[in-house]
DSSP file (Angstrom, degrees, kcal/mol; ACC not computed):
  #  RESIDUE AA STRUCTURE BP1 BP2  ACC     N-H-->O    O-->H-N    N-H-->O    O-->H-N    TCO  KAPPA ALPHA  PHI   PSI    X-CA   Y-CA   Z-CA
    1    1 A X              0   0    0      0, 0.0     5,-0.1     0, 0.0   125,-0.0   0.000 360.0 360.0 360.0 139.2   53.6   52.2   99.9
    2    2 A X     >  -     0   0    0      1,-0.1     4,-0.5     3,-0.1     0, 0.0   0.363 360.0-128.9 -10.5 144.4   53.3   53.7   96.6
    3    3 A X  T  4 S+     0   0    0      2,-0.2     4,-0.2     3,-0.1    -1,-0.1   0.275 117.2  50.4 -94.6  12.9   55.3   53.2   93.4
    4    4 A X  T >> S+     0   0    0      3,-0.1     3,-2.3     2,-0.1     4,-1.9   0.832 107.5  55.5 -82.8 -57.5   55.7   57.4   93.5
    5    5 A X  H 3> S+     0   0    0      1,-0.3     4,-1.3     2,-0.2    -2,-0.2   0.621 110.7  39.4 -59.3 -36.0   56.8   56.8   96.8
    6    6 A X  H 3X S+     0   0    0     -4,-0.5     4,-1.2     2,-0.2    -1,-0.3   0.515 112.3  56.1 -86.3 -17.6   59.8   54.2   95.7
    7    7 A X  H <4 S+     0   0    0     -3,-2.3     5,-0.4    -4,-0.2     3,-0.3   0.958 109.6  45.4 -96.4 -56.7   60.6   56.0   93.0
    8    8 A X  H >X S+     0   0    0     -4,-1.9     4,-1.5     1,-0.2     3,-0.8   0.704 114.4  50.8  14.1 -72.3   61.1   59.2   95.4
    9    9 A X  H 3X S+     0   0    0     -4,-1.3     4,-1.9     1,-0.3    -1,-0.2   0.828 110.1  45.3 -85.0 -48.6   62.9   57.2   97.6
   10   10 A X  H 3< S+     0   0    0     -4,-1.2    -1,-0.3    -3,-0.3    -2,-0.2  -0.009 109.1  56.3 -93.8  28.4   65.2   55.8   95.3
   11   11 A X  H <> S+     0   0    0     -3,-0.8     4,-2.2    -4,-0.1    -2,-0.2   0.275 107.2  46.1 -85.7 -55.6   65.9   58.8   93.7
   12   12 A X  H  X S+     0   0    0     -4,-1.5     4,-0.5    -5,-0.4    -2,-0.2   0.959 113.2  52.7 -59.1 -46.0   67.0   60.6   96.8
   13   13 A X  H >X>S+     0   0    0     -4,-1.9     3,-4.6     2,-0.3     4,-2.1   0.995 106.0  55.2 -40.7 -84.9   69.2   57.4   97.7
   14   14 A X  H 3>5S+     0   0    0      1,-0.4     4,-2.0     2,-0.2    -1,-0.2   0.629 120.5  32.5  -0.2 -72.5   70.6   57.8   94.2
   15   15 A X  H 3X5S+     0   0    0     -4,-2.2     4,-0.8     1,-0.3    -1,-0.4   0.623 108.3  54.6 -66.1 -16.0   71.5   61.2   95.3
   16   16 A X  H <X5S+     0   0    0     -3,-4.6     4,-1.8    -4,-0.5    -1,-0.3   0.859 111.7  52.2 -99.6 -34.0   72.2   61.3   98.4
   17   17 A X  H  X5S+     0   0    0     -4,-2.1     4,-2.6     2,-0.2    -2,-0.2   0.772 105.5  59.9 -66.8 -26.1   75.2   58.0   97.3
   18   18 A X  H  <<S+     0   0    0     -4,-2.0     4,-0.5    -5,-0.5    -1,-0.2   0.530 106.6  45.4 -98.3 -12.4   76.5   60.6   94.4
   19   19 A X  H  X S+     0   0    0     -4,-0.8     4,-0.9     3,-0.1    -2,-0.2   0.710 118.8  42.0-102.4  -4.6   77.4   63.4   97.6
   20   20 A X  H  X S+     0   0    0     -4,-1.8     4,-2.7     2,-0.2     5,-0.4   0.866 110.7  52.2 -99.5 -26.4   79.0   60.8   99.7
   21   21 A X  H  X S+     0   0    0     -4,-2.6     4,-3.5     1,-0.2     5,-0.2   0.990 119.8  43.3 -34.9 -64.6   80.9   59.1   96.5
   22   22 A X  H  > S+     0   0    0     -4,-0.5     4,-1.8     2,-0.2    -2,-0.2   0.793 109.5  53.7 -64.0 -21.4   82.0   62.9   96.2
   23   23 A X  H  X S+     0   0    0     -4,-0.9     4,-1.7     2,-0.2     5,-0.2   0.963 105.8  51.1 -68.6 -61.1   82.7   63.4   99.5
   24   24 A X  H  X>S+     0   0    0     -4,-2.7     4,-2.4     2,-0.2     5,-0.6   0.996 115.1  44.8 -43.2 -51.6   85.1   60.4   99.8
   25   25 A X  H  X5S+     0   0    0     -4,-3.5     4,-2.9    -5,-0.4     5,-0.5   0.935 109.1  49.3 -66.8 -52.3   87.0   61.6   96.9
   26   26 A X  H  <>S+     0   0    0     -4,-1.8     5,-1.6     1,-0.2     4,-0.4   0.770 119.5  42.7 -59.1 -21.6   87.2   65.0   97.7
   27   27 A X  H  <5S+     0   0    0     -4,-1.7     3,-0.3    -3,-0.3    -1,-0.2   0.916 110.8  57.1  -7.7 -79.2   88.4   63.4  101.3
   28   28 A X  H  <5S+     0   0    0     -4,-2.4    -2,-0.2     1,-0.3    -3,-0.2   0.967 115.9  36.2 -47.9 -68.9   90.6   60.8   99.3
   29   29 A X  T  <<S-     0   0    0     -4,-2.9    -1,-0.3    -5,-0.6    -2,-0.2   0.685 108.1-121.6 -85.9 -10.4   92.3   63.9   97.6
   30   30 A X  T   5S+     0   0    0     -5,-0.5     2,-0.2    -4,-0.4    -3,-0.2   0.645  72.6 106.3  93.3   2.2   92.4   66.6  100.8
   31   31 A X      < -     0   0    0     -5,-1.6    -1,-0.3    -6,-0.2     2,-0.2  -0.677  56.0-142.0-119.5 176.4   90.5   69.3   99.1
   32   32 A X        -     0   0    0     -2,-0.2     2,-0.3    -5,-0.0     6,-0.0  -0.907  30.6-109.6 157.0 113.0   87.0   71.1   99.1
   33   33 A X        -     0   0    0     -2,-0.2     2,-0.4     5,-0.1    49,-0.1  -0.603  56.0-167.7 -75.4 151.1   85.0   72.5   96.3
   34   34 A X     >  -     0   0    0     -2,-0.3     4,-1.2    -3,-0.0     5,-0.2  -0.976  28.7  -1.1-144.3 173.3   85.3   76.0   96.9
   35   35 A X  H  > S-     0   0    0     -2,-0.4     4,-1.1     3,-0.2     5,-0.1  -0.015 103.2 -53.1  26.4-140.0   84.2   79.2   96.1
   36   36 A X  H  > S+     0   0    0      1,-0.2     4,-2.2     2,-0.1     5,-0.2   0.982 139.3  56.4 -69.4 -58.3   81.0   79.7   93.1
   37   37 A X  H  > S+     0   0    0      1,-0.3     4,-1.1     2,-0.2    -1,-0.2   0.540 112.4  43.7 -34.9 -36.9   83.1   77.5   90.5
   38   38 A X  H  X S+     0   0    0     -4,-1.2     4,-1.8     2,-0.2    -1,-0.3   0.664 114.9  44.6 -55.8 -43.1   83.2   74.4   93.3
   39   39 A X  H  X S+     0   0    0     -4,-1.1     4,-0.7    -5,-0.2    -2,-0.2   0.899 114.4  45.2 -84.4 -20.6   80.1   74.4   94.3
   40   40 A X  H >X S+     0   0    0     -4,-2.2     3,-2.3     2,-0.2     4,-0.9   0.987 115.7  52.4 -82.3 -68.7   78.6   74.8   90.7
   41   41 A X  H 3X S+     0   0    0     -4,-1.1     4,-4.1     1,-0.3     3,-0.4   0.893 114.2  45.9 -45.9 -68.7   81.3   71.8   89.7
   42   42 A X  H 3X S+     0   0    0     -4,-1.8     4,-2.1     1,-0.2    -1,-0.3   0.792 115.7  41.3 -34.7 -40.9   79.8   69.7   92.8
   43   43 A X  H <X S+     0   0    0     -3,-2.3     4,-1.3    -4,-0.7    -1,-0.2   0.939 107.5  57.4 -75.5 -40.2   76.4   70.2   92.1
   44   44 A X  H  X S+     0   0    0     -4,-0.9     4,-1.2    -3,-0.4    -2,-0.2   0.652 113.2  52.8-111.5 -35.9   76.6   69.8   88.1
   45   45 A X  H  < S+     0   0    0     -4,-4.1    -1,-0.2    -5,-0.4    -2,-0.2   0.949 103.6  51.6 -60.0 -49.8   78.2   66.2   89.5
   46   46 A X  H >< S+     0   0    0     -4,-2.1     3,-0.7    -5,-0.2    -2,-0.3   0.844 110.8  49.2 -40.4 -49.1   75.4   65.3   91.6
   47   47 A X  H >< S+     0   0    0     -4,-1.3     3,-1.1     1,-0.2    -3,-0.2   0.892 110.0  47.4 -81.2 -27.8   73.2   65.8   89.0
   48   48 A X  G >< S+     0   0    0     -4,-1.2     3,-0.7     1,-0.3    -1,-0.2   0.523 100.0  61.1 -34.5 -37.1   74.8   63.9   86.5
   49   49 A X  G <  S+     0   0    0     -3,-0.7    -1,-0.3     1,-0.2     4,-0.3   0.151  87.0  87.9 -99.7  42.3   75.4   61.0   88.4
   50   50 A X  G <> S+     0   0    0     -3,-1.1     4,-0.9     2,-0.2    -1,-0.2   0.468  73.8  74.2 -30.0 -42.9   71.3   61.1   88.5
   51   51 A X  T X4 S+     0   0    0     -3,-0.7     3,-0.9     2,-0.2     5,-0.2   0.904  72.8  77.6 -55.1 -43.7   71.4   59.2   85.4
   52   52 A X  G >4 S+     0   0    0      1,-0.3     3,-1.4     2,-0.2     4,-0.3   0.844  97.6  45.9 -66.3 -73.9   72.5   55.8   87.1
   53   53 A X  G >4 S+     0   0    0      1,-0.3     3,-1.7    -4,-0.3     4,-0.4   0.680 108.9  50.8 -36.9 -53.7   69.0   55.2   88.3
   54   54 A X  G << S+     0   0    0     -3,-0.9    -1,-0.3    -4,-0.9    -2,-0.2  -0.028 109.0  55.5 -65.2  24.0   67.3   56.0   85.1
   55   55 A X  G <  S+     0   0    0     -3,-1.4     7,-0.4    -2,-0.3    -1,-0.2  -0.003  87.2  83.9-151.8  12.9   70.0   53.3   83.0
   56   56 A X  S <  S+     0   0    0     -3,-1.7    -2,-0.2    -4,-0.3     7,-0.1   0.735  78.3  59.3 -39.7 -44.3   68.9   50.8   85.3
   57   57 A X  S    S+     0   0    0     -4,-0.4     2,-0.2     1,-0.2    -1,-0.1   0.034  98.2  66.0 -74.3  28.5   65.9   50.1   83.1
   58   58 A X    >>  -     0   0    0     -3,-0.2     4,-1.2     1,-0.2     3,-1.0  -0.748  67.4-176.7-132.0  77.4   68.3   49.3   80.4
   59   59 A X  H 3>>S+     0   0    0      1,-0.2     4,-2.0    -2,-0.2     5,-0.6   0.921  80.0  67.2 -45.8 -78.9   70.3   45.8   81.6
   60   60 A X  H 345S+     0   0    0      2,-0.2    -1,-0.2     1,-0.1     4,-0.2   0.450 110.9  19.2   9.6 -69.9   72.1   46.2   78.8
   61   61 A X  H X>5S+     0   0    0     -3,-1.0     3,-1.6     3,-0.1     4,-0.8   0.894 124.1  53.8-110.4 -78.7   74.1   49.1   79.2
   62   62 A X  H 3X5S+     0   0    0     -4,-1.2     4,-1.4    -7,-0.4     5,-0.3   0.780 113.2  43.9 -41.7 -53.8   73.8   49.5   83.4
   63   63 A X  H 3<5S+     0   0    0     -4,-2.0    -1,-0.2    -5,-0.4    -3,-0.1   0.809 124.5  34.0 -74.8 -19.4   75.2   45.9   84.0
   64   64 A X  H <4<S+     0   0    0     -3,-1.6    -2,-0.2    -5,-0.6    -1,-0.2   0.703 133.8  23.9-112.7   2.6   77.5   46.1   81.8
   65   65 A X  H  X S+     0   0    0     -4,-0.8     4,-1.6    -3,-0.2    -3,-0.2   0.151  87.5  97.7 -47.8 -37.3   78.6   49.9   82.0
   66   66 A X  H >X S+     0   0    0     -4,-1.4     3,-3.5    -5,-0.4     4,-1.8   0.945  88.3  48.4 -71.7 -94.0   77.5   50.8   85.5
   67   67 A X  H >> S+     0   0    0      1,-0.3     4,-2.3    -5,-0.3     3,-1.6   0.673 115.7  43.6  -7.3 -83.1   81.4   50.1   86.7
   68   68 A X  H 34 S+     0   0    0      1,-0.3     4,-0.3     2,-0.2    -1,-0.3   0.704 113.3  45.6 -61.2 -18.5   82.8   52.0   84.1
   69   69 A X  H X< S+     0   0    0     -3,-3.5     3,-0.7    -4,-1.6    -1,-0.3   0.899 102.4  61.2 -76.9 -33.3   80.8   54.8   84.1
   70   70 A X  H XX S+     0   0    0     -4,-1.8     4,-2.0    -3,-1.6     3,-1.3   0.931 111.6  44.3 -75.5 -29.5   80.7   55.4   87.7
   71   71 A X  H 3X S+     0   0    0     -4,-2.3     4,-0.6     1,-0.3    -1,-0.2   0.651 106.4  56.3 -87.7   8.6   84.7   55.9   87.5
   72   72 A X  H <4 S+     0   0    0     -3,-0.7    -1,-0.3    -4,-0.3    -2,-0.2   0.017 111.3  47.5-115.7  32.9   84.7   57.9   84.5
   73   73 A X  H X> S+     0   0    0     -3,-1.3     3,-1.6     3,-0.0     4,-1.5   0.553 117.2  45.5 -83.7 -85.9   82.2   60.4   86.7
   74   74 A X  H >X S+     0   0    0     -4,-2.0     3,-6.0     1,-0.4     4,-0.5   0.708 114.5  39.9 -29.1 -96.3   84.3   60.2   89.2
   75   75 A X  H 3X S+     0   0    0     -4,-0.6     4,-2.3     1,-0.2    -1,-0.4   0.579 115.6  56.4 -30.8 -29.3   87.6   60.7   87.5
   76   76 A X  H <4 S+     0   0    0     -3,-1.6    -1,-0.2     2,-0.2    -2,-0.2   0.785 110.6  41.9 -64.1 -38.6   86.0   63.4   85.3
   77   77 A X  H <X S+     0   0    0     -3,-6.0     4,-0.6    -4,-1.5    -2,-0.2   0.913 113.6  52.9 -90.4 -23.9   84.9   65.3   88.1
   78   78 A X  H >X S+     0   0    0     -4,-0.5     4,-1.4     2,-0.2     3,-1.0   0.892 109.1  50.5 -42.6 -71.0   88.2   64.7   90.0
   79   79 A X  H 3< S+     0   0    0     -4,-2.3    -1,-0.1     1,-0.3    -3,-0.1   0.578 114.0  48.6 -72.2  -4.6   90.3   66.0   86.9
   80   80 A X  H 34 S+     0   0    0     -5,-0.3    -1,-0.3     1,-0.1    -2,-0.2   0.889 119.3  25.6-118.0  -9.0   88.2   69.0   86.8
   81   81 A X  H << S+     0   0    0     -3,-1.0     2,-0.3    -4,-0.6    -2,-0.2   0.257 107.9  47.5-142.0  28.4   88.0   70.3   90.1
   82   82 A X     <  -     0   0    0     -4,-1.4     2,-0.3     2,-0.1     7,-0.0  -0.964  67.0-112.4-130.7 167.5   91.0   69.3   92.3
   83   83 A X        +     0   0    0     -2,-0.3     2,-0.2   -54,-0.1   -52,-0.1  -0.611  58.4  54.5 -83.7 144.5   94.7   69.3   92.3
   84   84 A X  S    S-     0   0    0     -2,-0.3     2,-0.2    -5,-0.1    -2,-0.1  -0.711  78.7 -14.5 146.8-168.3   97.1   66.7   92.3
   85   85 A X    >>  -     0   0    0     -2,-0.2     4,-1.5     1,-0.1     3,-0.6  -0.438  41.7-140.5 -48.0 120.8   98.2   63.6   90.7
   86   86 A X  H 3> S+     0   0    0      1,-0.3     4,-0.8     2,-0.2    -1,-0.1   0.718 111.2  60.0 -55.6 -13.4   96.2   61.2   87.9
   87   87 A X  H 3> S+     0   0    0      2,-0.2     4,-3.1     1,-0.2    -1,-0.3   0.857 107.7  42.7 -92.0 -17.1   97.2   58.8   89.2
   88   88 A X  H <4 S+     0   0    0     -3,-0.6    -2,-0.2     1,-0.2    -1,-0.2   0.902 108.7  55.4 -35.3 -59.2   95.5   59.9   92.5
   89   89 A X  H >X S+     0   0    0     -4,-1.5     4,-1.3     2,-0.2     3,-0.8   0.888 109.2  48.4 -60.8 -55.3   92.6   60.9   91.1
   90   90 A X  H 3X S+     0   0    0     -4,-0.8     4,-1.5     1,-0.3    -1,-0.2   0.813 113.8  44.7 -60.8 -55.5   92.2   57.3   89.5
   91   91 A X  H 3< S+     0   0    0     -4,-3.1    -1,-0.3     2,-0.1    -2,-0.2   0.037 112.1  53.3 -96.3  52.4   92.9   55.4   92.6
   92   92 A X  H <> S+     0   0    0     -3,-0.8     4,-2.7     3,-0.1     5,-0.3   0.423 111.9  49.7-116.9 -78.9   90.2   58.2   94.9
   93   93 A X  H  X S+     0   0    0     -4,-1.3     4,-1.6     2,-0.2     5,-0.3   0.810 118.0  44.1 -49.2 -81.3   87.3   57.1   91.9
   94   94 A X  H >X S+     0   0    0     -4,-1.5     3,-5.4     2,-0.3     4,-0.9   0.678 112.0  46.6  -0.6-120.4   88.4   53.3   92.8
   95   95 A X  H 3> S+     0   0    0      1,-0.4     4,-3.6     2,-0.2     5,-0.4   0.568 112.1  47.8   6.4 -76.8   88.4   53.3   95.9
   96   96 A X  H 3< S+     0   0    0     -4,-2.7    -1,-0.4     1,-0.2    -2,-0.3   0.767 114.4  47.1 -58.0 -29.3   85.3   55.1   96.3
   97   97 A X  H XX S+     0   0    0     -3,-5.4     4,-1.7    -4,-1.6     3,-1.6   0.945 118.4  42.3 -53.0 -55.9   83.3   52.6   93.6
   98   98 A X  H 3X>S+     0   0    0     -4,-0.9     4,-2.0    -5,-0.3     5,-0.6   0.984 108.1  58.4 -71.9 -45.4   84.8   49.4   95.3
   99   99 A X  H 3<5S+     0   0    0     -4,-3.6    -1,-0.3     1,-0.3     5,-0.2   0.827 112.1  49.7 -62.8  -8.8   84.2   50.8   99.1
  100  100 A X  H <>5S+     0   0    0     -3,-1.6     4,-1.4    -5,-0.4     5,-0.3   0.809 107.4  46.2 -86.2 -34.1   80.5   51.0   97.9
  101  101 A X  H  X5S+     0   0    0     -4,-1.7     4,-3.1     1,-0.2     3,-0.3   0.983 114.8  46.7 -58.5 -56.5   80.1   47.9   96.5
  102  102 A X  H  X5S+     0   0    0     -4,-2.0     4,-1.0     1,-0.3    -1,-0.2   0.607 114.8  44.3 -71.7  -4.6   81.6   46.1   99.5
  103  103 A X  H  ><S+     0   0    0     -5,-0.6     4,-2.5     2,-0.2    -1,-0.3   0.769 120.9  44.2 -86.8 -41.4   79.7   48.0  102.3
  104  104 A X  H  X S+     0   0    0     -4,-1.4     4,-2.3    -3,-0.3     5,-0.4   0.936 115.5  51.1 -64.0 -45.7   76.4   47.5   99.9
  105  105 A X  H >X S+     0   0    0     -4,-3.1     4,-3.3    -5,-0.3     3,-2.6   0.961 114.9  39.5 -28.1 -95.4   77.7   44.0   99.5
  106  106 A X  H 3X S+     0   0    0     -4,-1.0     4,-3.8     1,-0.3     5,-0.3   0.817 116.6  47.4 -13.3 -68.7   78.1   43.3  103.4
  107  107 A X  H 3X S+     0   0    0     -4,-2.5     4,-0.8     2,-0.2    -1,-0.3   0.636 108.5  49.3 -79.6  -4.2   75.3   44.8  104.5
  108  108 A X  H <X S+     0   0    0     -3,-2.6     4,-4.3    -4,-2.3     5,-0.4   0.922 120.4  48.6 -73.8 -51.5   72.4   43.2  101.6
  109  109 A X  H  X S+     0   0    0     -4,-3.3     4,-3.0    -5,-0.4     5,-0.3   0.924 114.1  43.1 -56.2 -61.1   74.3   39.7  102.9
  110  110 A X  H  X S+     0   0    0     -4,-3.8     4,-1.0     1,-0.2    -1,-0.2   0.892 121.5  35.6  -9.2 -77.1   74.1   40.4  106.5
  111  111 A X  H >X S+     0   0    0     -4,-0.8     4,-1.8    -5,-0.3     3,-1.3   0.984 114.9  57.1 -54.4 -57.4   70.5   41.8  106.7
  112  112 A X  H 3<>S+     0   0    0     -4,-4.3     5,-2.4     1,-0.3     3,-0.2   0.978 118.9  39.6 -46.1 -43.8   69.3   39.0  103.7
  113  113 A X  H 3<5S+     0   0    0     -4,-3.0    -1,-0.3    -5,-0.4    -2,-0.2   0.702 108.2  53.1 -81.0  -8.7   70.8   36.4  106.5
  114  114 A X  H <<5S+     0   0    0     -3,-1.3    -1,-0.2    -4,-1.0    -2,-0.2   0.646 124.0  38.8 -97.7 -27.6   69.5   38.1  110.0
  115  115 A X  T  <5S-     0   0    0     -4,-1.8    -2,-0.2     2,-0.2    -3,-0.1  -0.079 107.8-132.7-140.9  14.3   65.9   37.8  107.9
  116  116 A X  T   5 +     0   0    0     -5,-0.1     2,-0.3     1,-0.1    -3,-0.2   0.716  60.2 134.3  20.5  65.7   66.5   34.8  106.5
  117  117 A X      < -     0   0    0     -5,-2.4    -2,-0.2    -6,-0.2    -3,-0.1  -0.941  57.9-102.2-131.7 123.7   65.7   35.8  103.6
  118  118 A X        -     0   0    0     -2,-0.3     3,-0.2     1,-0.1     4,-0.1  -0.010  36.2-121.4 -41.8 150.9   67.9   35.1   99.6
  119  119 A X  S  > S+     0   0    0      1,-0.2     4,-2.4     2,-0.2     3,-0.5   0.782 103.1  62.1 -81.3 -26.2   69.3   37.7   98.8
  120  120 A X  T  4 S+     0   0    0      1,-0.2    -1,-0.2     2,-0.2     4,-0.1   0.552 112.8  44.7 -63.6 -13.5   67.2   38.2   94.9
  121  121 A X  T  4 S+     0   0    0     -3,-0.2     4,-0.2     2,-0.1    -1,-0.2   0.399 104.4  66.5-133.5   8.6   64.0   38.4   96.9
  122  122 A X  T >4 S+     0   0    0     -3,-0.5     3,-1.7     2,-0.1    -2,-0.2   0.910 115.4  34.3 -45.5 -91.9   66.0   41.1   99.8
  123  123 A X  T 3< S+     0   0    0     -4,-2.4    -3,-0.1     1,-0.3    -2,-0.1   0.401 102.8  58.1 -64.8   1.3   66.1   43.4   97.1
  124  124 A X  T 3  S+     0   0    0     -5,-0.2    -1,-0.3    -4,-0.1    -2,-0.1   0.743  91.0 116.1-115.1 -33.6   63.5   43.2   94.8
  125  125 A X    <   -     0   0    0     -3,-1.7     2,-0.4    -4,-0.2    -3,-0.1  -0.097  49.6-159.8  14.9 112.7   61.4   44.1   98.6
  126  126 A X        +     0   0    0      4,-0.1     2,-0.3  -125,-0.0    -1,-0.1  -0.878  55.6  60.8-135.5  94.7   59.5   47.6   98.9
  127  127 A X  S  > S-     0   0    0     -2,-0.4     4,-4.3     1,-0.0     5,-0.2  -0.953  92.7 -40.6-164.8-166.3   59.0   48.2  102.7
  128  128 A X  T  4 S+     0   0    0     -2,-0.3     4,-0.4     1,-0.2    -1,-0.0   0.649 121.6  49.1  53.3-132.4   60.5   48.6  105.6
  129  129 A X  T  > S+     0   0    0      1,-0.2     4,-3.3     2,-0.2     3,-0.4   0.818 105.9  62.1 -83.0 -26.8   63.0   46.7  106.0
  130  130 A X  H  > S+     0   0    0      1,-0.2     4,-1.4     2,-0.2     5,-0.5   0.979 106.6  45.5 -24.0 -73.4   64.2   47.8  102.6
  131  131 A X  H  X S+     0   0    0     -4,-4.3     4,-0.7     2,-0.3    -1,-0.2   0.781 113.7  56.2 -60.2 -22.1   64.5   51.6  103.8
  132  132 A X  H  4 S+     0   0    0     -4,-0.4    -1,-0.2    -3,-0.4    -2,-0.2   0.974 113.5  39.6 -49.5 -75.7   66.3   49.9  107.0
  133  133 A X  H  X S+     0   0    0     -4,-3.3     4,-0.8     1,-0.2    -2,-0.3   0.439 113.6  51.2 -72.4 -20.4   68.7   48.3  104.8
  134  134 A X  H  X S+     0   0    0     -4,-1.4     4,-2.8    -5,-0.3    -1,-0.2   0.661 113.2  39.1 -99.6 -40.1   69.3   50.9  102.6
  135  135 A X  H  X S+     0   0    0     -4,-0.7     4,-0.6    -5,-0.5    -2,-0.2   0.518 108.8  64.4 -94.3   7.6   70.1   53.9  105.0
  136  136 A X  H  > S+     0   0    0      2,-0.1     4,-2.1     3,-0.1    -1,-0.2   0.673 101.3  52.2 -94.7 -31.4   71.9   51.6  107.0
  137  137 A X  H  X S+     0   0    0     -4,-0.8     4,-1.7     1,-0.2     3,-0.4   0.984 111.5  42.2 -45.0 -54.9   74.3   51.2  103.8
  138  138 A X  H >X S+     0   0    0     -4,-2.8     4,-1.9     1,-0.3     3,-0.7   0.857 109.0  63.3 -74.8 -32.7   75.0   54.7  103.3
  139  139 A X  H 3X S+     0   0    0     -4,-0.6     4,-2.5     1,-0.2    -1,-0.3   0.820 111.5  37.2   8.1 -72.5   75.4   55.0  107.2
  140  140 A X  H 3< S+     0   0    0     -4,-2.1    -1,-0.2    -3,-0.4    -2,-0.2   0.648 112.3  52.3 -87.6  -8.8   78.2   52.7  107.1
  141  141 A X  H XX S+     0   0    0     -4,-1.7     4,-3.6    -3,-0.7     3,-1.2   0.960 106.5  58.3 -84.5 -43.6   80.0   53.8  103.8
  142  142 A X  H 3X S+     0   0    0     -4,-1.9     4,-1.5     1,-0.3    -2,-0.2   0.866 121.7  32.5 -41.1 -64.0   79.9   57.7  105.4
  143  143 A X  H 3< S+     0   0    0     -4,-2.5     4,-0.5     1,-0.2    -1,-0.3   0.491 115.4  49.6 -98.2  20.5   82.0   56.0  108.2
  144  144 A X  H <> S+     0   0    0     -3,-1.2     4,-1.2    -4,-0.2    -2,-0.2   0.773 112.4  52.1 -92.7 -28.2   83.8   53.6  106.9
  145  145 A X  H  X S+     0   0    0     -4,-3.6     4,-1.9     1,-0.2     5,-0.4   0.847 104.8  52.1 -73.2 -28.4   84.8   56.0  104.6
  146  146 A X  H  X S+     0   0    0     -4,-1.5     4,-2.5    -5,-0.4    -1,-0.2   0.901 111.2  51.5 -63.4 -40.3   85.9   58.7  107.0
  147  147 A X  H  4 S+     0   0    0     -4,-0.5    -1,-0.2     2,-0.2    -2,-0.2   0.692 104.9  56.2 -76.5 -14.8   88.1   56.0  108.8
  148  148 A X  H >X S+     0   0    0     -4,-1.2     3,-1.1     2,-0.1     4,-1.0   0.816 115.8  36.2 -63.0 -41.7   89.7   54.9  105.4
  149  149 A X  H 3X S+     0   0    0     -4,-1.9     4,-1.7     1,-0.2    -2,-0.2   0.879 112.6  59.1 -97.3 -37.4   90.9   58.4  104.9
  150  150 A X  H 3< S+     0   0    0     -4,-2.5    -1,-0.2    -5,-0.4     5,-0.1   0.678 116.1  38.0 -71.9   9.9   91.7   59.2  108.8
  151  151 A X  H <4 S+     0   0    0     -3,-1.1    -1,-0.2     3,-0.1    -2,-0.2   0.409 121.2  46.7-118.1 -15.3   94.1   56.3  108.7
  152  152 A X  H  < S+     0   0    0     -4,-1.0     2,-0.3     1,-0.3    -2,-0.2   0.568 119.6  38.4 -85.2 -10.9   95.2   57.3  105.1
  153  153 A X     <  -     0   0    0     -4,-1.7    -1,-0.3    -5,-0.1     3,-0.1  -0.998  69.3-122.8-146.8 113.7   95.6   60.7  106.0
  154  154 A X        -     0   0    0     -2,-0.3    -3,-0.1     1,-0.1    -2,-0.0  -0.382  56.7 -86.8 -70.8 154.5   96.5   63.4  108.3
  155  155 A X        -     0   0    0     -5,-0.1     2,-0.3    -2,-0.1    -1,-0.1  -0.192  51.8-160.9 -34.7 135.9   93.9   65.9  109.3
  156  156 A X              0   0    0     -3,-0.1  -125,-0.1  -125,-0.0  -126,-0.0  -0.756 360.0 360.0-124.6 179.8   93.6   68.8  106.7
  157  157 A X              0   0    0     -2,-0.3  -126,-0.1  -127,-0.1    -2,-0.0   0.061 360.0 360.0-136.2 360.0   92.3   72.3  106.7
């Protein structure tokens, strides 16, 4: 496959991990962007958190940054378009970081081990089982995260 094609692909991921980060929080916190001002706020998040792929090519600043940035997106977008607590808001933007690593975690070790393959030469891997492994993450954070919040949470409207 293509280097267009990977870059594509891991662009879309990119996105497609920055509306289910934002879906768990808005989850986490019981609200809904609504009306034009939500949905603008939501989108204007998405695109934003676009950067993390392009500040990969900088170890520097991504390995050692990546963490902190992704919860001051969060929390930024959290303090600007829901109600509630900070300290809420703080542990939704958690939550939602950590419940990505460790489902991304899981599932690299899992797969790396079913395919007996280390895990440094798993990732670095443009096929496939890559795309396998990769939509099988987001798969399992979309319901693992719905079963954190339906056990944290009554049903809302």
């Amino acid at each position: 496959m293509s280097a267009t094609f990977w870059k594509v692909f891991e662009l879309a991921i990119s996105v497609l991990e920055n509306m289910l980060l934002l879906g768990f929080c808005m989850d986490f916190m019981q609200q809904r962007p609504k009306g034009k001002r939500g949905k603008f706020l939501w989108l204007f998040a998405v695109l934003v958190g676009m950067i993390f792929p392009a500040l990969e090519k900088y170890p520097a600043i991504y390995d050692r940054w990546e963490l902190w940035l992704t919860l001051l997106w969060l929390f930024g977008y959290l303090a600007v378009s829901t109600r509630g607590s900070i300290l809420r808001k703080i542990i939704a933007a958690v939550v939602a970081r950590e419940l990505t690593t460790f489902v991304n975690t899981a599932v690299l070790f899992g797969c790396s081990l079913l395919l007996q393959e280390s895990v440094a030469s798993f990732i670095q891997q443009q096929d496939i089982a890559r795309i396998a492994t990769v939509l099988l993450t987001k798969i399992l954070y979309f319901f693992v995260g719905k079963i954190l919040n339906g056990l944290l949470f009554e049903s809302y409207k």
